[in-house]
C-alpha positions in Angstrom: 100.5 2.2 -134.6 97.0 3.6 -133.8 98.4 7.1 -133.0 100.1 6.8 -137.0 97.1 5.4 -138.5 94.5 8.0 -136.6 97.1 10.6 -138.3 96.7 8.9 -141.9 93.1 9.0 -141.4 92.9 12.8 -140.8 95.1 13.3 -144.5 92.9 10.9 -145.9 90.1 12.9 -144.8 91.3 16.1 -145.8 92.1 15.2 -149.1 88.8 13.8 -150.0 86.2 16.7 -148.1 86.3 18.6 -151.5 85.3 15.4 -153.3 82.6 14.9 -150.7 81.0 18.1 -150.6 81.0 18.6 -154.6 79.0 15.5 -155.3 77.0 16.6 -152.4 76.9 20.0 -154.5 75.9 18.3 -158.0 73.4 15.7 -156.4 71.3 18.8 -154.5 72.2 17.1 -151.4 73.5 18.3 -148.1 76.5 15.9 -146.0 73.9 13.7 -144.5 74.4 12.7 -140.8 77.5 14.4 -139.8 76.9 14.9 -136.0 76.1 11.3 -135.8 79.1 10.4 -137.5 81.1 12.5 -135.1 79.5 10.8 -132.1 76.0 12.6 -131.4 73.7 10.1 -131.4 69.8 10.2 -131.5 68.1 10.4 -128.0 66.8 7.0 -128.8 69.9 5.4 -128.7 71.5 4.5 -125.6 71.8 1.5 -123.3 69.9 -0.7 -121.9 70.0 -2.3 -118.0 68.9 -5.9 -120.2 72.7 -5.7 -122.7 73.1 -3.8 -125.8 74.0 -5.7 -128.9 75.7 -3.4 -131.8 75.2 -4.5 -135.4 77.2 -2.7 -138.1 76.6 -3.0 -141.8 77.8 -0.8 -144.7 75.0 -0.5 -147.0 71.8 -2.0 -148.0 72.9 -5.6 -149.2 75.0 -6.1 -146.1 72.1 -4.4 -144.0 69.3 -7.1 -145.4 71.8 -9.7 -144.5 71.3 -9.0 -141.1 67.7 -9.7 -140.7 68.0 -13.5 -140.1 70.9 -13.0 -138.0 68.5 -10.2 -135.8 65.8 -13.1 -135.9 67.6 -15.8 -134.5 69.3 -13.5 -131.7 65.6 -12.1 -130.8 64.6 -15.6 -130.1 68.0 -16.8 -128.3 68.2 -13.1 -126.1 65.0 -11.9 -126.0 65.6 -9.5 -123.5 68.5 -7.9 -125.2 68.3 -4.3 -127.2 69.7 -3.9 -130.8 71.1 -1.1 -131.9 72.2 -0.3 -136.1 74.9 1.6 -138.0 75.5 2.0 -141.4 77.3 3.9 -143.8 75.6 4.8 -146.4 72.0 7.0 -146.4 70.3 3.7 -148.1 71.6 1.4 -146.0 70.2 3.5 -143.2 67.0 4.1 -144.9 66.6 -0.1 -144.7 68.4 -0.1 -141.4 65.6 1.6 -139.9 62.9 0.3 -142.3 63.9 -2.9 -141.5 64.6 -2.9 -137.7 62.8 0.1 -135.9 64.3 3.5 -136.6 64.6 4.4 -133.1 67.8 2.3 -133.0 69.9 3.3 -135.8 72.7 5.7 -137.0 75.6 6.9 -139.1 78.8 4.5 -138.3 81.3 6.9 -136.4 84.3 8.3 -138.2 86.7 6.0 -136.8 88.4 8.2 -134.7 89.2 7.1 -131.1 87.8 10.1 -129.0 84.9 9.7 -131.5 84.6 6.1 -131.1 85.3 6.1 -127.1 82.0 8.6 -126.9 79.8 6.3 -128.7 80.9 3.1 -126.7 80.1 5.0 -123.4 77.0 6.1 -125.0 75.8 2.6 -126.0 77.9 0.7 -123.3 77.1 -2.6 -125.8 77.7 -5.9 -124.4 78.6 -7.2 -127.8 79.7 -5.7 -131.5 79.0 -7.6 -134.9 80.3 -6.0 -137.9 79.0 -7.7 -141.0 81.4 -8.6 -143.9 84.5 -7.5 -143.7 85.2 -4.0 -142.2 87.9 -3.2 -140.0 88.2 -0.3 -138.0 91.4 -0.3 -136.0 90.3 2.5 -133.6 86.9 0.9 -132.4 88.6 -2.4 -131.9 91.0 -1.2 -130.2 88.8 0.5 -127.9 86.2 -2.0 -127.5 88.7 -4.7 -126.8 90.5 -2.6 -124.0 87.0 -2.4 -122.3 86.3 -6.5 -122.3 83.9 -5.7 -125.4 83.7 -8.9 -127.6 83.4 -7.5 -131.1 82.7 -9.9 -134.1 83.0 -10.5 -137.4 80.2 -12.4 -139.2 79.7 -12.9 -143.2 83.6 -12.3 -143.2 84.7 -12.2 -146.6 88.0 -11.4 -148.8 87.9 -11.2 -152.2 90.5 -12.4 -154.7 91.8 -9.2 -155.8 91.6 -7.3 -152.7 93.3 -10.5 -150.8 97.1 -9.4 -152.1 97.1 -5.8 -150.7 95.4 -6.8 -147.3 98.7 -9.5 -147.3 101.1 -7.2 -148.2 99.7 -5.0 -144.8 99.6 -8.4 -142.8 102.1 -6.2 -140.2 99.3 -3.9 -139.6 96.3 -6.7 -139.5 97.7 -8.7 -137.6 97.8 -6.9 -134.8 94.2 -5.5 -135.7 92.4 -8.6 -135.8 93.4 -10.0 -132.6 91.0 -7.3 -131.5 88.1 -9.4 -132.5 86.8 -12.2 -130.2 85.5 -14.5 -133.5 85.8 -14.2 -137.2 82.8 -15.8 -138.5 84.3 -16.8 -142.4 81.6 -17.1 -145.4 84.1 -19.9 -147.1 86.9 -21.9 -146.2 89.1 -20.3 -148.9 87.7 -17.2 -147.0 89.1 -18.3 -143.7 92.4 -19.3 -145.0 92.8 -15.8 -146.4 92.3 -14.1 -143.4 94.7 -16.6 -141.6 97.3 -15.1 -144.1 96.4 -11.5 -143.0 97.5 -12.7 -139.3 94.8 -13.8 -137.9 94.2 -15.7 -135.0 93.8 -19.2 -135.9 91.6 -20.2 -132.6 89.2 -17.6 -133.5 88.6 -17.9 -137.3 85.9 -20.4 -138.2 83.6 -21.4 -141.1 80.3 -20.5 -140.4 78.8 -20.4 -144.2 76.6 -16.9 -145.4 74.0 -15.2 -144.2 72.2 -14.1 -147.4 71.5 -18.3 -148.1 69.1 -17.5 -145.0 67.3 -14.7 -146.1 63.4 -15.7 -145.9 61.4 -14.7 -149.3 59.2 -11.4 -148.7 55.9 -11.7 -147.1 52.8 -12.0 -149.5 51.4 -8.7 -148.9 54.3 -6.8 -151.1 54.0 -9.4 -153.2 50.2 -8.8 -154.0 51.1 -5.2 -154.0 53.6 -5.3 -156.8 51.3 -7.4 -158.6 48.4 -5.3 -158.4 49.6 -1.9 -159.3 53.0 -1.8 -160.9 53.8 -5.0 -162.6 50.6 -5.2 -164.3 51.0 -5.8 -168.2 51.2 -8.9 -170.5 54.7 -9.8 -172.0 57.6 -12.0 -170.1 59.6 -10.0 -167.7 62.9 -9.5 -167.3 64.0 -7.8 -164.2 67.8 -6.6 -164.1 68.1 -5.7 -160.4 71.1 -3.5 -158.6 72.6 -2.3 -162.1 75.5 -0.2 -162.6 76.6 2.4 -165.2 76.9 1.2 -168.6 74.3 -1.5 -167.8 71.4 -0.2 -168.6 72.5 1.0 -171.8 73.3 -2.5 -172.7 69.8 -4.1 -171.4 68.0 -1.4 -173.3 69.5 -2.3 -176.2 69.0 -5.7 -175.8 65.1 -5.1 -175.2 65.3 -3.6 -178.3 66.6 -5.7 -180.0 64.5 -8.7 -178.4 61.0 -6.8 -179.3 62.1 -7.0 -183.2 62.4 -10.9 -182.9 59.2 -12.5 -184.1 56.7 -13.7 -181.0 58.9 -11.3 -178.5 57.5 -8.4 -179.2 55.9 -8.4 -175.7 59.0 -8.7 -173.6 59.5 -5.6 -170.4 62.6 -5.2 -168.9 62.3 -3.9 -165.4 65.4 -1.9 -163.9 66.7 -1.3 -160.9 69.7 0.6 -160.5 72.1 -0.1 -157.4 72.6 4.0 -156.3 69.1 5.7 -155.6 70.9 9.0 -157.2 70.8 7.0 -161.0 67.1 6.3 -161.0 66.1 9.1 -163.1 69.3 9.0 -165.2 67.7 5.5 -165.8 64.4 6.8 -166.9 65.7 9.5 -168.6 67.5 7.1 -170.6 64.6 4.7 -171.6 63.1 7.4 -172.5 65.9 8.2 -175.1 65.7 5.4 -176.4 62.0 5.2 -177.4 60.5 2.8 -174.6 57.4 4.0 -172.5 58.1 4.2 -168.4 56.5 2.9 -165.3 57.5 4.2 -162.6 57.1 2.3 -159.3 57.2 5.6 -157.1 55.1 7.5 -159.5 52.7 4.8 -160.7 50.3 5.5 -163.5 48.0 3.4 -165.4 48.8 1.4 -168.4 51.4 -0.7 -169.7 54.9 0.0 -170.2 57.8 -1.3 -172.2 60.2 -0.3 -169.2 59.5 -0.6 -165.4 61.8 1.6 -162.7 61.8 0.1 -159.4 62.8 3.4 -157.9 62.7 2.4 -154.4 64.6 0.9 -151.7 64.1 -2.5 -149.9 61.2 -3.9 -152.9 63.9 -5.7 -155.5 64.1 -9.1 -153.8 59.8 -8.9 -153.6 60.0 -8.1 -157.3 62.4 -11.1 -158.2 59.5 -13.4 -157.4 57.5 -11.9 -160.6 60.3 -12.3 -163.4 60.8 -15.1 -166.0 64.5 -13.6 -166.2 67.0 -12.1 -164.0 70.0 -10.1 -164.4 71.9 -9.3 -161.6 73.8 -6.1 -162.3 77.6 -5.0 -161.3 78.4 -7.7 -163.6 78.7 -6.3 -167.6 81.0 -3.5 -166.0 84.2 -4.5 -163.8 82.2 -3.6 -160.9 82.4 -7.2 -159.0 78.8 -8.3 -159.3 76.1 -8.5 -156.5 74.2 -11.1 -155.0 72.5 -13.9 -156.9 70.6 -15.8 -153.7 67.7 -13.6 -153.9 66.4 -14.5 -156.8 67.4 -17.9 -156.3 65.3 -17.8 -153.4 62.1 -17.7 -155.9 63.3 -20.4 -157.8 64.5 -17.8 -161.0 66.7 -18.4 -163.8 69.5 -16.1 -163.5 72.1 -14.4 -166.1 75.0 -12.6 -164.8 78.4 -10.9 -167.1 81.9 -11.8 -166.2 82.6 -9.8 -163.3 81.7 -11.7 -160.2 84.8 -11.3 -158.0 82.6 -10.3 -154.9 80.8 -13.5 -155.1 83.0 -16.0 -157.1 82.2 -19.3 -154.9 78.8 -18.6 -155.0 78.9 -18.2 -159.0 81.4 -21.4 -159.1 78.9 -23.2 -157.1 75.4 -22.5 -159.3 77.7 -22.2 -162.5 78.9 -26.2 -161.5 75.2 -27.3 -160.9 73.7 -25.4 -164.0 71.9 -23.0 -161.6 73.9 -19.9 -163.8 73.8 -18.5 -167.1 77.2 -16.1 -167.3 78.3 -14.3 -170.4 81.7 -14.1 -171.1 81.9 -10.6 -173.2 83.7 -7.7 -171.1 83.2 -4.4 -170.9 86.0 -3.8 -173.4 83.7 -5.1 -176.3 80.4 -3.8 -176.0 78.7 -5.3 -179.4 79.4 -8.9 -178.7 77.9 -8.1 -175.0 75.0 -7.7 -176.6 74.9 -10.2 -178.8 75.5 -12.2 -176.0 72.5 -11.4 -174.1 69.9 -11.5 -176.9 71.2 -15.4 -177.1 71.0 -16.0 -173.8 67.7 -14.3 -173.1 66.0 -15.7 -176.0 67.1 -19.1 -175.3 65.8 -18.9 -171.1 62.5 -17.4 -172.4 62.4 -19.8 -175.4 62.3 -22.7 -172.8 60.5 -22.8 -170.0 61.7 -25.8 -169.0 65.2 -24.8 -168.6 64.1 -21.6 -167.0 62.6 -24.6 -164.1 65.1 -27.0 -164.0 67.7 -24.0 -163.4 65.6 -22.8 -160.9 65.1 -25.7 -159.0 68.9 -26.2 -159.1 69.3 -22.8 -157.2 66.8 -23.5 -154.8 68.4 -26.5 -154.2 71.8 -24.6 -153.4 70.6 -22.8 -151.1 68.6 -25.2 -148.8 72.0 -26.8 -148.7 73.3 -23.8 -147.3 71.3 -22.6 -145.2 72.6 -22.4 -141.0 75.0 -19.6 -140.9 72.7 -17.0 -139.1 72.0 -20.3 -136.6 75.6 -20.6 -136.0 76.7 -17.2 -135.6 73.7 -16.2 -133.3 75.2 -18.5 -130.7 78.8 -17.3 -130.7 77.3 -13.9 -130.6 75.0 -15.0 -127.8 77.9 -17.1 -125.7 79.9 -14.1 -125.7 77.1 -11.3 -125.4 76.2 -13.6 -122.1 79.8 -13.8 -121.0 80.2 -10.5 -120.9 76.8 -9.5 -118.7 77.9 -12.1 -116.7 81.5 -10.6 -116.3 
């Protein structure tokens, strides 16, 4: 099975290099990382005579989640070194931001020759992947040295939940490589069950982001200072996707023609670091004046880019609105606990298949304002959104009691980085101790 999948990862490969090195072409940018995703890692990275603990993340959401998670196995394992992979160049940018660049690296194509030089290069005493990847060929190998791999924030959405079943041959016999799946949700852990999971190993142990501490007051005071200075409400529409920002323009537009709005700013910040200037290029376009954060200037400005990584859940804290992008398009949607974190009222589009208990839960307790209007009729999405923004900023007092309703979900929820740290550290110890 691993020898046919190894070969379907080669003509998968194959088939997509073009791809890869003609948006490398367009964007100006080389193939970043490519000896460290064949194996080579920095100098810096290695073991440790104290245990090794592996963390793997995709990209930057997934790569914040970690940070309480990090936090509550420094204080359990003190002695133990960390060491970070991600996919993507962001999420390695925060990786190493976040945790120490000396430590952190491009994920290894998952090939087992690849994937057996990293693990005797690391020699970790314990894996955690973060949501739900699986790579059949590190498993595989990590489970035939006594390496307890697992998975924490483990997550399967609605729509991808049918395909992963129809492949619950293949899966099954995957996920017994992990030692523990750590499940977001119960409906989460019954899904996974379905794949073929292991029943003994599949628990409930809620989700990290609910842990996520608020950014310290320094940033804070920063963004204040120099780039959100300016009188008007704020909206601020973080991690938004193509077609979005088209939309919210429009909507600021329209919002500054109603009478006592004329002051509203709409702050953006687009998910992919490679759309920020297609997003000032397009407020531009469409008459507003442009602040942006890595280029600040003085004045005001109708518009605000946050055109950096790591800042948007700082800026959250500043904004009478938020939109949280990936929603208006059939994208899935992103994460909603930061700005409930600060207590925001928060307005999201239809799409929110990548968090849909978390949206059911704030949508039940009135902690979510969600338009209806797809993609597929663009006018009455912005129709929709004048209403709803005008209403929130209308009304302070619904803008506090929704607020308080989210922050109130997530005290409620908060534990999962508690709980997971000590399966980690039970098995991280079990294996030095083996």
């Amino acid at each position: 099975m691993y020898f046919l999948y190894s070969l379907l990862l080669v003509a998968w490969g194959v088939l997509l290099l073009p791809f890869f090195l003609y948006r490398s072409r367009r964007r100006g940018r080389r193939l970043e990382g490519i000896a460290e995703r064949f194996g080579r890692l920095p100098a810096s990275v290695g073991p440790s005579d104290k245990g090794v603990i592996w963390f793997h993340s995709c990209s930057v959401g997934e790569t914040l989640s970690l940070e309480p998670l990090v936090q509550a196995l420094r204080a359990r394992l003190p002695g133990a070194a960390h060491v970070f992979s991600t996919v993507t160049p962001t999420g390695r940018r925060v990786a190493a931001d976040r945790f120490g660049a000396g430590g952190v690296f491009y994920f290894p194509v998952d090939f087992a020759f690849v994937v057996r030089r990293v693990l005797d290069r690391i020699q970790p005493a314990a894996i955690v992947i973060i949501d739900t990847e699986i790579w059949p060929n590190l498993l595989h190998a990590a489970k035939r040295r006594g390496i307890p791999v697992v998975l924490v924030n483990g997550r399967i959405s609605p729509s991808s939940f049918p395909w992963y079943r129809r492949a619950r041959p293949l899966f099954r016999h995957v996920l017994w490589n992990y030692e523990a799946l750590l499940m977001q949700s119960p409906a989460d852990a019954e899904r996974i069950l379905a794949m073929g999971a292991p029943r003994d190993r599949v628990r409930v142990t809620g989700n990290l982001k609910f842990d996520r501490e608020v950014p310290d007051s320094a940033l804070l005071h920063d963004f204040e200072k120099d780039f959100l200075a300016g009188a008007g409400p704020l909206i601020v529409a973080g991690s938004t996707h193509p077609g979005e920002e088209a939309q919210l323009l429009a909507t600021l537009a329209a919002l500054r023609g109603t009478p006592g709005h004329a002051e509203v700013r709409l702050l953006l910040a687009p998910r992919h670091p490679e759309r920020f200037d297609e997003a000032a290029r397009l407020a531009g376009e469409m008459g507003f004046s442009v602040r942006r954060r890595s280029r600040p200037e003085p004045g005001a400005a109708e518009v605000l880019l946050l055109d950096t990584l790591g800042e948007l859940a700082a800026v959250y804290r500043y904004a009478d609105v938020v939109f949280v992008g990936g929603t208006l398009v059939g994208h899935g949607g992103h994460s909603i606990l930061e700005p409930a974190a600060f207590g925001r009222a928060i307005v999201v589009g239809p799409s929110m298949g990548n968090f849909q208990a978390i949206a059911d839960a704030f949508l039940a307790r009135g902690a979510l304002c969600r338009i209806t209007a797809g993609e597929e009729d663009p006018e009455l999405q912005r129709r929709q959104l004048l209403d709803v923004f005008l209403g929130l900023l209308q009304n302070a007092g619904e803008r506090e009691r929704m607020g308080a309703a989210a922050g109130a979900i997530l005290v409620e929820n908060r534990g999962a980085a508690r709980s997971a740290a000590g399966v980690v550290a039970a098995l991280f110890e079990k294996r030095r101790g083996a």
